[in-house]
DOMAR-297796 format. One record per residue (C-alpha): residue in three letters; x, y negated, z. Coordinates in steps of 0.02 Angstrom, whole numbers, plus 50000, padded with zeros to 5 digits. Layout:
// DOMAR-297796
(ala, (X, Y, Z));
...
***
This chain:
// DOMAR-297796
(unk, (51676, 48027, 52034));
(unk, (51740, 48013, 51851));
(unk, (51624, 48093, 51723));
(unk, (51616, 48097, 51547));
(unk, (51566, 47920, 51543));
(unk, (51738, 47879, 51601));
(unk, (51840, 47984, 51510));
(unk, (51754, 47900, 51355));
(unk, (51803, 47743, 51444));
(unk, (51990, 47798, 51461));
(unk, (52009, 47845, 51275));
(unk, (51922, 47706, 51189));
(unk, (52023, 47580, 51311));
(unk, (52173, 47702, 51289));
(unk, (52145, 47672, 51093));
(unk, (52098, 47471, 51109));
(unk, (52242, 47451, 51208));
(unk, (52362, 47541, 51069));
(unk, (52289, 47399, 50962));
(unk, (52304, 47277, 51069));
(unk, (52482, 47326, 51104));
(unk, (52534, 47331, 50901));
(unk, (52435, 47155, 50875));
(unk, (52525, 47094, 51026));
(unk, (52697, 47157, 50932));
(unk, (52666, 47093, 50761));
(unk, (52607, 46934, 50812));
(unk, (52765, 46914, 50938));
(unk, (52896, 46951, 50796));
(unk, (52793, 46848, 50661));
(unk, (52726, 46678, 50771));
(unk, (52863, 46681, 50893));
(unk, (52852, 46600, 51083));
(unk, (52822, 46420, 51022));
(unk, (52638, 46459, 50915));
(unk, (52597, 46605, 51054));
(unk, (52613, 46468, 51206));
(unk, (52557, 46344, 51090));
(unk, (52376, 46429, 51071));
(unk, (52383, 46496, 51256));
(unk, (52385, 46342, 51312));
(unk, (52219, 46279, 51214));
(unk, (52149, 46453, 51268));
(unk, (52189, 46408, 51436));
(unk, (52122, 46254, 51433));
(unk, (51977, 46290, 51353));
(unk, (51959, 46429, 51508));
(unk, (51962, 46298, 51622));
(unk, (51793, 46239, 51557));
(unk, (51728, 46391, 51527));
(unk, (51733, 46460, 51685));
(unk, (51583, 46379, 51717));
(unk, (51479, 46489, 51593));
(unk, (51451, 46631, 51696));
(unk, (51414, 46554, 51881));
(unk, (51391, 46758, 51937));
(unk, (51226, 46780, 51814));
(unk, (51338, 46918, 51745));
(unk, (51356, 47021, 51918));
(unk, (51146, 46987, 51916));
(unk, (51114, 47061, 51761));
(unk, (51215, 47208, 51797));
(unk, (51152, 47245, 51959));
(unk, (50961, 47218, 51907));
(unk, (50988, 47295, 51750));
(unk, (51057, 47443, 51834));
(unk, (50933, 47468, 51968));
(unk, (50772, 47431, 51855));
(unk, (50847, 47513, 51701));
(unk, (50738, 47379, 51588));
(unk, (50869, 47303, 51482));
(unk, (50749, 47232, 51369));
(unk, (50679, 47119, 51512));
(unk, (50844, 47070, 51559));
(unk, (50946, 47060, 51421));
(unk, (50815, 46922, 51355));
(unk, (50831, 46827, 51519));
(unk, (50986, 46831, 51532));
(unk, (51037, 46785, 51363));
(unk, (50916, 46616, 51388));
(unk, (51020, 46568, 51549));
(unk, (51187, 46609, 51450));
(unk, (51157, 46504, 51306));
(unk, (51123, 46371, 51410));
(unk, (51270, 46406, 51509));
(unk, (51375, 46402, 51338));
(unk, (51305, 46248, 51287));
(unk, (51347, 46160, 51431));
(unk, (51509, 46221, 51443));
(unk, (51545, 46173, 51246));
(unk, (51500, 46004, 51260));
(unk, (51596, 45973, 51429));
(unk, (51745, 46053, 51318));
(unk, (51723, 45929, 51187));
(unk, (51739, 45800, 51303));
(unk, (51914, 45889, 51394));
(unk, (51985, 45886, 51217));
(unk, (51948, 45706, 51197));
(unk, (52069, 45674, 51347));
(unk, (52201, 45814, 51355));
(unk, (52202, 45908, 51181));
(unk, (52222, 45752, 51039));
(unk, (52392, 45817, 51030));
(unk, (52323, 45960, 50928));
(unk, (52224, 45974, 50791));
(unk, (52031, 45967, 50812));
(unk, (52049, 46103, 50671));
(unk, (52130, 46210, 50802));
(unk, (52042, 46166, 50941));
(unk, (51870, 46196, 50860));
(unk, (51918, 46353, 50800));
(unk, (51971, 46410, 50989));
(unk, (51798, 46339, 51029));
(unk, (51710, 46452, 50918));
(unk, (51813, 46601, 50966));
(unk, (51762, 46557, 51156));
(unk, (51560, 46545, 51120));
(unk, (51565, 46692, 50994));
(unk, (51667, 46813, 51117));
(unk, (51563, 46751, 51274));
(unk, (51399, 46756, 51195));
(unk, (51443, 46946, 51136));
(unk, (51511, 46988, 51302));
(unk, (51322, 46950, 51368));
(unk, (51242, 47107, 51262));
(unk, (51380, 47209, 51293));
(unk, (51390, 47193, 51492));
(unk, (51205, 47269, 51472));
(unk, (51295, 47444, 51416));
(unk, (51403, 47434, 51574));
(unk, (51259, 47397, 51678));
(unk, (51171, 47568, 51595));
(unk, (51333, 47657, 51610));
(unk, (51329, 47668, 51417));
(unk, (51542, 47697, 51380));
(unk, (51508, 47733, 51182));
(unk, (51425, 47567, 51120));
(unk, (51535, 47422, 51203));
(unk, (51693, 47502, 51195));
(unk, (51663, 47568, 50999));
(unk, (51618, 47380, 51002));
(unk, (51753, 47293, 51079));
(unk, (51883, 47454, 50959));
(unk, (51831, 47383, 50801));
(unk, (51841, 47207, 50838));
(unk, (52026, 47224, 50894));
(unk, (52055, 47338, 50739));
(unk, (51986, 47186, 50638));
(unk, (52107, 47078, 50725));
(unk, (52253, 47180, 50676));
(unk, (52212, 47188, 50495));
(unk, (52187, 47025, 50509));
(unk, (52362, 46952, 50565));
(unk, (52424, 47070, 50449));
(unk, (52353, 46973, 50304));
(unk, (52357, 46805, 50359));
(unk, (52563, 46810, 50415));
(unk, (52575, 46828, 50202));
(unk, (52545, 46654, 50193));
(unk, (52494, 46580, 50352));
(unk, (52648, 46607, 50508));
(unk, (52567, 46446, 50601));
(unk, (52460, 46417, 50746));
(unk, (52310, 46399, 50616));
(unk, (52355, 46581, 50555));
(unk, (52338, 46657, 50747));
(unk, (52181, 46568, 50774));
(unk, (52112, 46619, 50622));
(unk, (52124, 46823, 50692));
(unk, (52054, 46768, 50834));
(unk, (51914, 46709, 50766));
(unk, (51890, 46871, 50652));
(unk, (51898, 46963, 50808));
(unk, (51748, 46865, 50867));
(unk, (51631, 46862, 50714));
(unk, (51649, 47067, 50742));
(unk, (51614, 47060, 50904));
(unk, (51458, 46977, 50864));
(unk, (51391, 47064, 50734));
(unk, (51404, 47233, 50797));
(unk, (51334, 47149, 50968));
(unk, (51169, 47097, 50852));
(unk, (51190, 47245, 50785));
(unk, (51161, 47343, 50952));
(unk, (51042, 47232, 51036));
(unk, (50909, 47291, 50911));
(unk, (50880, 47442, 51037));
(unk, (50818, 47330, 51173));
(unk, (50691, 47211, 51048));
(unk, (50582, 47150, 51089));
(unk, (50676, 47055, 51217));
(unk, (50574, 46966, 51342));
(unk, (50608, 46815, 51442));
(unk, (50539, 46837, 51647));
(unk, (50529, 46699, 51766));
(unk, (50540, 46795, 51905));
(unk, (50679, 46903, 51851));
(unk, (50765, 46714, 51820));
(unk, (50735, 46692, 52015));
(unk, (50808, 46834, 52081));
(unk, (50946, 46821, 51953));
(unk, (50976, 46652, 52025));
(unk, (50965, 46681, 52214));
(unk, (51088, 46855, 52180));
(unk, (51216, 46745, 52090));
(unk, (51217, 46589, 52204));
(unk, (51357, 46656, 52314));
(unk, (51449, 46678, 52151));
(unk, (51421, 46509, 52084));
(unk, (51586, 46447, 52182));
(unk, (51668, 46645, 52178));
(unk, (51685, 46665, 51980));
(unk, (51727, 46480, 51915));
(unk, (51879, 46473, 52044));
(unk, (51933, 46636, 51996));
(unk, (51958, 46579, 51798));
(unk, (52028, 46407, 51869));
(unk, (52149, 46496, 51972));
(unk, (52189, 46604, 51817));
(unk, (52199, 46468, 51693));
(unk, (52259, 46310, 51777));
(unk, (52445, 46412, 51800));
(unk, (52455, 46424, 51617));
(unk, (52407, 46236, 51617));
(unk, (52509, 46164, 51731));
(unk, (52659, 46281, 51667));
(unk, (52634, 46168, 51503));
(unk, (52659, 45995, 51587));
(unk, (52830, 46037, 51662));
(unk, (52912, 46164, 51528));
(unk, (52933, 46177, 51334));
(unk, (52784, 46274, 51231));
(unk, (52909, 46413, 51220));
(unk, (52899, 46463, 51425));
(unk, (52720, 46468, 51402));
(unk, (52719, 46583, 51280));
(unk, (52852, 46691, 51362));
(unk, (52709, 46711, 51509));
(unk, (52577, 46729, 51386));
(unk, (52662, 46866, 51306));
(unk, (52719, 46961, 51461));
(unk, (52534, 46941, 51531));
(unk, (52482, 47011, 51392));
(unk, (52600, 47178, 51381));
(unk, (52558, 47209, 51550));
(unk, (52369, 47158, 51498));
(unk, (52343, 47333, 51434));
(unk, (52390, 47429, 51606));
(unk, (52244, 47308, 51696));
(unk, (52124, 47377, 51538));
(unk, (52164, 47548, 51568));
(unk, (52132, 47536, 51764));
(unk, (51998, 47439, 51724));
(unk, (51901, 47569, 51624));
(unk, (51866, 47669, 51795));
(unk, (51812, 47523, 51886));
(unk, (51668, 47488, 51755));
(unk, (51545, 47623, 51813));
(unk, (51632, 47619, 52002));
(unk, (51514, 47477, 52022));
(unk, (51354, 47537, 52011));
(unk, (51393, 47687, 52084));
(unk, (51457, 47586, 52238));
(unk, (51277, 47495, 52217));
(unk, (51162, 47651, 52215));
(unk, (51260, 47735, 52379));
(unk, (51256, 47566, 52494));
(unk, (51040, 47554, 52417));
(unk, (51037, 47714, 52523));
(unk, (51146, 47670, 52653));
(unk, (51276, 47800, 52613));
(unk, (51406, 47734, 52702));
(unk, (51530, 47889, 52717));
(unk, (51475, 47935, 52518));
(unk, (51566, 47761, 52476));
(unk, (51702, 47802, 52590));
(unk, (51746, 47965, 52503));
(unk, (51702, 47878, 52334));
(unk, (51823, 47731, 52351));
(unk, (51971, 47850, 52444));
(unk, (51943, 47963, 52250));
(unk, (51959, 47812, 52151));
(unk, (52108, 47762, 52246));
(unk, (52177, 47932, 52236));
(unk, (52158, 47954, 52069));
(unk, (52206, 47798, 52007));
(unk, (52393, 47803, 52102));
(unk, (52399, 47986, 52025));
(unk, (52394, 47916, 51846));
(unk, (52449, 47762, 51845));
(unk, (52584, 47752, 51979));
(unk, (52730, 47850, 51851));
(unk, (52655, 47738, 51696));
(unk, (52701, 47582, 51827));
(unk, (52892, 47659, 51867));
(unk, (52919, 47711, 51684));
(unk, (52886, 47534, 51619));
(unk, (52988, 47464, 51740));
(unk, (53143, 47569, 51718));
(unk, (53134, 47530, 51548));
(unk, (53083, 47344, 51536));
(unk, (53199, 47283, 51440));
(unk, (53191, 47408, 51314));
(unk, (53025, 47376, 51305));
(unk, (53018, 47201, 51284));
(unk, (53136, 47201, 51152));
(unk, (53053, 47335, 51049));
(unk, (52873, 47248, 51060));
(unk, (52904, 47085, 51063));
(unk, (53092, 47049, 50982));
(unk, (53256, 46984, 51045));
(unk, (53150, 46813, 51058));
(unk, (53068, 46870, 51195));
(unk, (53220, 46919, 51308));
(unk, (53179, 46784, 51420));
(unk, (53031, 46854, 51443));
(unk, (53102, 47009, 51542));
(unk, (53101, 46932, 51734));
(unk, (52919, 46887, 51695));
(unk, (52873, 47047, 51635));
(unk, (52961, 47150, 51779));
(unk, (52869, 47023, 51903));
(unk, (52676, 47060, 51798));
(unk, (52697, 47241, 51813));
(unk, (52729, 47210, 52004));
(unk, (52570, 47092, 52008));
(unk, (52467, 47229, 51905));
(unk, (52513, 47356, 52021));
(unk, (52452, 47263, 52180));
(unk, (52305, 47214, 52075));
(unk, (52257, 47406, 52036));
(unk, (52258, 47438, 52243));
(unk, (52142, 47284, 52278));
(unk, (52022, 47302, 52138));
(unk, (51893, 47428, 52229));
(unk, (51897, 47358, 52390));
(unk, (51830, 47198, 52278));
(unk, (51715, 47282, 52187));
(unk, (51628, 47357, 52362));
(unk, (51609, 47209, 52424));
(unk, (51511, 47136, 52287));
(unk, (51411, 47317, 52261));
(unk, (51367, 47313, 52457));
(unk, (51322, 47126, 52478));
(unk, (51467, 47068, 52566));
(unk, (51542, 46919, 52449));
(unk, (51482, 46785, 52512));
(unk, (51655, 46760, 52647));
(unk, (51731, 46750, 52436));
(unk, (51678, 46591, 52423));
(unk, (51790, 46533, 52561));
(unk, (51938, 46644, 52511));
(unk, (51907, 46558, 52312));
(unk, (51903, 46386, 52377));
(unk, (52071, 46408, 52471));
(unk, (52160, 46520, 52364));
(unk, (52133, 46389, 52221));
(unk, (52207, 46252, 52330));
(unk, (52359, 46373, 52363));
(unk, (52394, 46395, 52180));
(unk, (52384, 46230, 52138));
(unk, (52500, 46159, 52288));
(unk, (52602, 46326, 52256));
(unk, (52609, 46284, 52071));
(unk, (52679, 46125, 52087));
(unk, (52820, 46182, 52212));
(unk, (52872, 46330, 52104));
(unk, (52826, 46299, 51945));
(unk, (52943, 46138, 51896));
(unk, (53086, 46249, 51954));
(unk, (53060, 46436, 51915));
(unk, (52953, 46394, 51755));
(unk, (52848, 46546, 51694));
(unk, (52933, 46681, 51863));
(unk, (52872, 46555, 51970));
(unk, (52680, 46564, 51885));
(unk, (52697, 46734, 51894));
(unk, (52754, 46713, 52099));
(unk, (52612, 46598, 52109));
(unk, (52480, 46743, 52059));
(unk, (52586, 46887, 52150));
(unk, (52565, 46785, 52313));
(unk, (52381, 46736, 52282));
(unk, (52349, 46920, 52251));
(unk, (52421, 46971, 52404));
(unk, (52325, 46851, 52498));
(unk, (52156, 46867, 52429));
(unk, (52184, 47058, 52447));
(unk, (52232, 47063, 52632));
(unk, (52103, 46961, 52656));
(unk, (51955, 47074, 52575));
(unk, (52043, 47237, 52659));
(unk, (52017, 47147, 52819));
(unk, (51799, 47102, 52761));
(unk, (51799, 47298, 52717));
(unk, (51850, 47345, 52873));
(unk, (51756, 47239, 52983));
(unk, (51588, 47243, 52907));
(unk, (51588, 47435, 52825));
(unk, (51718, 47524, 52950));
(unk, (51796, 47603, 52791));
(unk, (51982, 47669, 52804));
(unk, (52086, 47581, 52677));
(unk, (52211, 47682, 52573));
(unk, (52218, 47838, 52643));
(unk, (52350, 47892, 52527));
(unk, (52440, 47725, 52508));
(unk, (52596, 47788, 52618));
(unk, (52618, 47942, 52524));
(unk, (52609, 47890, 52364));
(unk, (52729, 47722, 52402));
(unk, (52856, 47804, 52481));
(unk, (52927, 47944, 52363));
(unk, (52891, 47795, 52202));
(unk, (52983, 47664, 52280));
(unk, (53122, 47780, 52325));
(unk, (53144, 47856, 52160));
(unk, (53142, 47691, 52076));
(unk, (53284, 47615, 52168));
(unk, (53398, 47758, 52149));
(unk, (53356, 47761, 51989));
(unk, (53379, 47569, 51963));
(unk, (53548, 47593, 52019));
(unk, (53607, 47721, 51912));
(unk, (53544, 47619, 51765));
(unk, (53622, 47444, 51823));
(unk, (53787, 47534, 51862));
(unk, (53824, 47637, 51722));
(unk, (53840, 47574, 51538));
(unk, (53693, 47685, 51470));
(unk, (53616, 47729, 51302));
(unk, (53435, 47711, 51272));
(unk, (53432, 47892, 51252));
(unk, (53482, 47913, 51429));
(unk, (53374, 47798, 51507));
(unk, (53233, 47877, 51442));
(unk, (53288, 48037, 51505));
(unk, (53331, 47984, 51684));
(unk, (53140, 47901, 51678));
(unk, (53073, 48074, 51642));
(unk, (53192, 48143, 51785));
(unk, (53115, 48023, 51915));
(unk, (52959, 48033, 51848));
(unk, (52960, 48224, 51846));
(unk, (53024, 48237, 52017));
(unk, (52884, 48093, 52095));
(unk, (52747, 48223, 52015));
(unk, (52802, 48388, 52090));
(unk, (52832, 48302, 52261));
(unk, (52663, 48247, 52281));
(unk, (52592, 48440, 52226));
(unk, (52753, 48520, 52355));
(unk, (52677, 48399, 52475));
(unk, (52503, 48424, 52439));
(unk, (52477, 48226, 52393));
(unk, (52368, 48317, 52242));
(unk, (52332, 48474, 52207));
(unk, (52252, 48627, 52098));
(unk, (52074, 48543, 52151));
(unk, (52151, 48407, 52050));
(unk, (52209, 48465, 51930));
(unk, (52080, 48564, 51888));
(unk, (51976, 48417, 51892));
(unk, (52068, 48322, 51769));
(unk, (52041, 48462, 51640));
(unk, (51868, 48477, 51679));
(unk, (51847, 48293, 51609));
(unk, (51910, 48362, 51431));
(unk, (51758, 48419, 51349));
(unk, (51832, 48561, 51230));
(unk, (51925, 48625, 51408));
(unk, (51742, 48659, 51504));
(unk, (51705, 48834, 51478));
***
């Protein structure tokens, strides 16, 4: 299960998301909704195009990179088929711009160009790390450029408190990316370009070729077509709420990294009940921690909202109580995705894709004009579901694994707790200093009845200290 590597993982995202969080802050109280929806929109629609820069070559290089362990040999082919890919998708953005973006500035648009090659193009090094179930490098990596970021909206809301200024620290946060990136590729020169390798790369990906760009359409298309029927400001409500809630999915998120090849090296063998017991750990674990983080942000959205982001954002509130909902579902799904992809089942994805894109769009235009950023939000909640159920159901049929063991006894006591304690916070006038305390209350009680009920246990717990290195004996 979770080693060192992941522990790593969970402090360096635990620290990256801290910075992510206070960047997220200070740009919220210094921007404002109207330049934060005004530059997720161009991110978003530069997304759109550059979902079509991966086509799955990413899940290849992981997966041969990981089996051969010769990063060398394919780092260097796949960084030929990526800048390709980049190139492609830069000049098809161009042309996007030349249609839909002349209402910005081609200042601001180029500069959201740059960020998207520069961030991409590091992402293709640092994926290799992943693939060698290296935590230290890319996450170090990814630390410093956020850190960079920070500083840099820092400086630049002295004098600059416009949509140029925010683009400007994302485009520091890129140029870091990249040069520690150079920096750590020199460990795998020289790099070598094989033909072959490019083959196999290609025929691995080619169920993914559909899978991945519909998945960023899906993603970015919302934010999109949120802009054509609402004011900037909605749009950066979402973007802001997506982005607070961002930092959950990147702490979840650090498990699933090595869960993949993991997944990959047990289904080589045929270890079917290996991934069973694997995957029913991961969900275990992962509703242990994160299931009291989800009910203490809840309980105290509002608080929340206005502390990070400002009274601005107290619109944002419904949209962030409906994202932490979303994240949550999100968090349950995840593995079952990932072992499908690890055991060769994803190619029923491409069908699920294809009509989970036409559900968001028709869904998006039903919801969107009147619910505004909830109903984007109710858009990706019900897609979720969908896809989900839907993969559960490929699991089952095609591995014969149990799905969610647990799920029942975990649910249960959480959702219970929350409403009672929803109602004592809706119905009494309360102090800040009180909600907080009834949040520890319910999250208090939720822990001890899953150890009275033997949900988790001292093999657990013992478990979890065994991952702190100074607590091994």
């Amino acid at each position: 299960m979770m080693g060192r590597n992941v522990l790593i993982q969970l402090v360096t995202s635990s620290i990256s998301g801290l910075l992510t969080f206070l960047t997220l802050s200070l740009t919220a109280r210094l921007f404002g909704p109207e330049i934060i929806g005004t530059l997720a929109y161009l991110l978003g629609l530069t997304g759109l195009i550059f979902a079509f820069s991966d086509l799955g070559f990413s899940r290849a290089h992981v997966y041969y990179t990981a089996s051969k362990q010769a990063a060398s040999r394919t780092l260097g082919t796949f960084i030929r088929i990526k800048m390709i890919l980049l190139l492609i998708s830069s000049l098809l953005a161009i042309i996007v711009y030349r249609f839909f973006g002349q209402n910005y500035s081609w200042v601001i648009f180029g500069l959201i160009l740059i960020y998207e090659l520069l961030s991409r193009f590091s992402e293709t090094i640092l994926i290799t790390f992943e693939a060698l179930q290296q935590a230290i490098p890319q996450n170090l990596t990814k630390l410093i450029s956020k850190l960079a970021k920070l500083i840099m909206v820092i400086i630049l809301t002295q004098r600059l408190r416009n949509v140029l200024g925010l683009s400007l620290t994302f485009i520091a946060e890129g140029f870091i990316l990249l040069l520690l990136s150079l920096y750590l590729i020199r460990r795998f020169i020289p790099l070598s370009y094989d033909k072959s390798l490019f083959q196999k790369y290609f025929r691995y990906s080619l169920p993914f070729f559909v899978i991945i760009p519909l998945s960023y359409l899906q993603t970015n298309s919302l934010i999109v077509i949120l802009k054509q029927f609402w004011p900037v400001k909605e749009v950066g409500f979402y973007s802001a709420a997506a982005n607070l809630t961002g930092f959950i999915k990147t702490l979840y998120g650090a498990v699933m990294i090595f869960f993949f090849p993991k997944i990959a090296s047990l289904y080589a063998v045929k270890d079917i009940k290996s991934i069973q017991h694997y995957t029913n750990l991961t969900i275990k674990y992962l509703l242990i921690i994160f299931t009291p983080i989800f009910i203490g942000l809840f309980l105290l959205r509002q608080e929340i909202i206005v502390l990070v982001l400002g009274a601005d954002f107290i619109s944002a509130i419904p949209i962030y109580s409906l994202f932490l909902l979303g994240m949550f579902l999100l968090m349950l799904f995840n593995p079952y995705s990932y072992v499908l992809f690890a055991c060769h089942h994803h190619r029923p994805l491409v069908k699920i894709n294809v009509i989970s894109l036409f559900l968001t769009i028709i869904l998006s235009f039903l919801m969107i004009p009147y619910f505004g950023a909830r109903g984007a939000v109710l858009v990706n909640i019900i897609i979720w579901i969908i896809n989900g159920m839907w993969i559960l159901k490929i699991i089952k049929q095609r591995l014969q694994l149990k799905i969610m063991p647990y799920f029942y006894n975990f649910i249960i006591p959480a959702l219970l707790l929350l409403i009672l304690s929803e109602m004592i916070i809706n119905f009494y006038n309360l102090t800040l200093i009180i909600k907080l305390l009834i949040t520890l209350i319910s999250l208090s009680l939720y822990l001890v009845f899953l150890y009275s009920f033997k949900v988790f246990n001292k093999k657990d717990i013992h478990y979890f200290i065994s991952l702190i290195p100074f607590a091994r004996k």
